[in-house]
C-alpha positions as CSV (number, residue, x, y, z in Angstrom):
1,X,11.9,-3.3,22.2
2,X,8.8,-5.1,23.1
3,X,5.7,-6.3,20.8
4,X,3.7,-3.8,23.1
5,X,6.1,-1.1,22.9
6,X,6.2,-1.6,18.9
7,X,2.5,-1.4,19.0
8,X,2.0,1.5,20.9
9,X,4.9,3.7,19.3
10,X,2.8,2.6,16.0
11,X,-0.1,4.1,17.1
12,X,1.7,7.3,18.4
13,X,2.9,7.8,15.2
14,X,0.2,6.9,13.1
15,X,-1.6,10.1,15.2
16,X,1.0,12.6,14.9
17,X,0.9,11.7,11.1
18,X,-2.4,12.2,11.0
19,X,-2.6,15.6,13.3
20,X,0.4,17.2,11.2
21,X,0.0,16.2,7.9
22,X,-2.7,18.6,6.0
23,X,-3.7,16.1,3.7
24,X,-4.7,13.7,6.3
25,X,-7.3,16.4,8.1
26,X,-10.3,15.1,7.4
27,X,-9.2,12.0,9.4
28,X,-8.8,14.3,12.3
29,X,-12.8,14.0,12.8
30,X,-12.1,10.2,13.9
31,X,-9.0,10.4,15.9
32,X,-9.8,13.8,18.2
33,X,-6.8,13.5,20.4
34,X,-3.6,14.4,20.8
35,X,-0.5,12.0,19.8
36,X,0.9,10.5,23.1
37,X,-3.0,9.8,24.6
38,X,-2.9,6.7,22.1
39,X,-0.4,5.3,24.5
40,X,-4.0,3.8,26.3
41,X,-4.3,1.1,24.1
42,X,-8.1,0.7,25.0
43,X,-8.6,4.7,23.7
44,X,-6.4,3.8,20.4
45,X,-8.3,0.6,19.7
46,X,-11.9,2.1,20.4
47,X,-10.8,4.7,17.9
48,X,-9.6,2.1,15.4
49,X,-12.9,0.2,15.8
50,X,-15.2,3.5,14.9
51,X,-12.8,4.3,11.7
52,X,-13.6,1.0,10.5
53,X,-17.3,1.0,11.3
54,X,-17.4,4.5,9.4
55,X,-15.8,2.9,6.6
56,X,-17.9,-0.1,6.5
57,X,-21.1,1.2,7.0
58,X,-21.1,4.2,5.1
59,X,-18.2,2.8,2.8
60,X,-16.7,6.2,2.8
61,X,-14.0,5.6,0.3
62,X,-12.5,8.8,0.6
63,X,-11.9,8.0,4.8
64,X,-10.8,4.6,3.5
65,X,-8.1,5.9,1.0
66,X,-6.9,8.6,3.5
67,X,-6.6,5.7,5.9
68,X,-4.7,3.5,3.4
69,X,-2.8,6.2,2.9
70,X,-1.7,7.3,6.2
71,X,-0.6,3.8,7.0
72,X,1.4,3.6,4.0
73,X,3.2,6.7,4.7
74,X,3.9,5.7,7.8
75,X,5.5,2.6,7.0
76,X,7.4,3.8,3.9
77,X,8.7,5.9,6.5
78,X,9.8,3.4,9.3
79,X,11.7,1.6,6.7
80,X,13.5,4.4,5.1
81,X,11.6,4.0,2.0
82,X,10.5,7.4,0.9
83,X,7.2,8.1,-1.4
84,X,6.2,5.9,-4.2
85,X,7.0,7.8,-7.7
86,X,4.5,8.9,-10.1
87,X,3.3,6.0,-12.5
88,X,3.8,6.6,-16.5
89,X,0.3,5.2,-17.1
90,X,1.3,4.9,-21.0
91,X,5.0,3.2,-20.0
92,X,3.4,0.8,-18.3
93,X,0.8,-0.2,-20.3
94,X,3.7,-0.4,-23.3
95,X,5.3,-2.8,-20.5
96,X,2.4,-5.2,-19.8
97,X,1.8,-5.7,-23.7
98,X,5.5,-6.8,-24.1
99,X,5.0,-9.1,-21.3
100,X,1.8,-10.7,-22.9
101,X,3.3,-10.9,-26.2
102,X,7.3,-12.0,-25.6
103,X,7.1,-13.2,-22.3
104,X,9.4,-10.4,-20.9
105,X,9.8,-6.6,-20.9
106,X,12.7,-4.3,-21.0
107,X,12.5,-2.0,-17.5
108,X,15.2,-0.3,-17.4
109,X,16.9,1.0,-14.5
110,X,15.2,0.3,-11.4
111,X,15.4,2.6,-8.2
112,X,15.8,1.3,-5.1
């Protein structure tokens, strides 16, 4: 497969994400068309453009964690990765201290 054919399947499904996915609807405001029309690179890079200026200007955080978001879950998904798991906030603060104060840290099984 080419670079441009890796490119523009990106794009094609970094917009069906986004049209499918509930939790990505407020992002459907910014990308008003269907999957396959990001094919016209020109159209999927003028959209691009005004997500980032909306981000940027108005730092919308919420639009810039949706978008941070969407492209995570879109790569976790081209390599077969899955979702990350919910963080024991109180494990890993235990873990960091051991770290500081022997140099290493017990972390049990890890997951792949």
């Amino acid at each position: 497969m080419s670079n441009y054919e890796t490119i523009t399947n990106w794009f094609v499904d970094l917009q069906a994400l986004i049209m499918t996915e509930p939790e990505f609807t407020p992002l459907r405001a910014l990308f008003p068309v269907e999957a396959e029309r990001m094919r016209d690179h020109a159209l999927a890079s003028r959209l691009h453009e005004r997500a980032i200026q909306v981000i940027v200007t108005t730092y919308n955080v919420e639009v810039e964690r949706l978008m941070i978001r969407a492209i995570d879950r879109l790569q976790r998904r081209h390599l077969g990765l899955g979702l990350p798991m919910e963080v024991d906030e109180a494990k890993a603060v235990a873990i960091a201290s051991a770290l500081d104060e022997a140099g290493h840290a017990p972390l049990g099984t890890v997951n792949g």
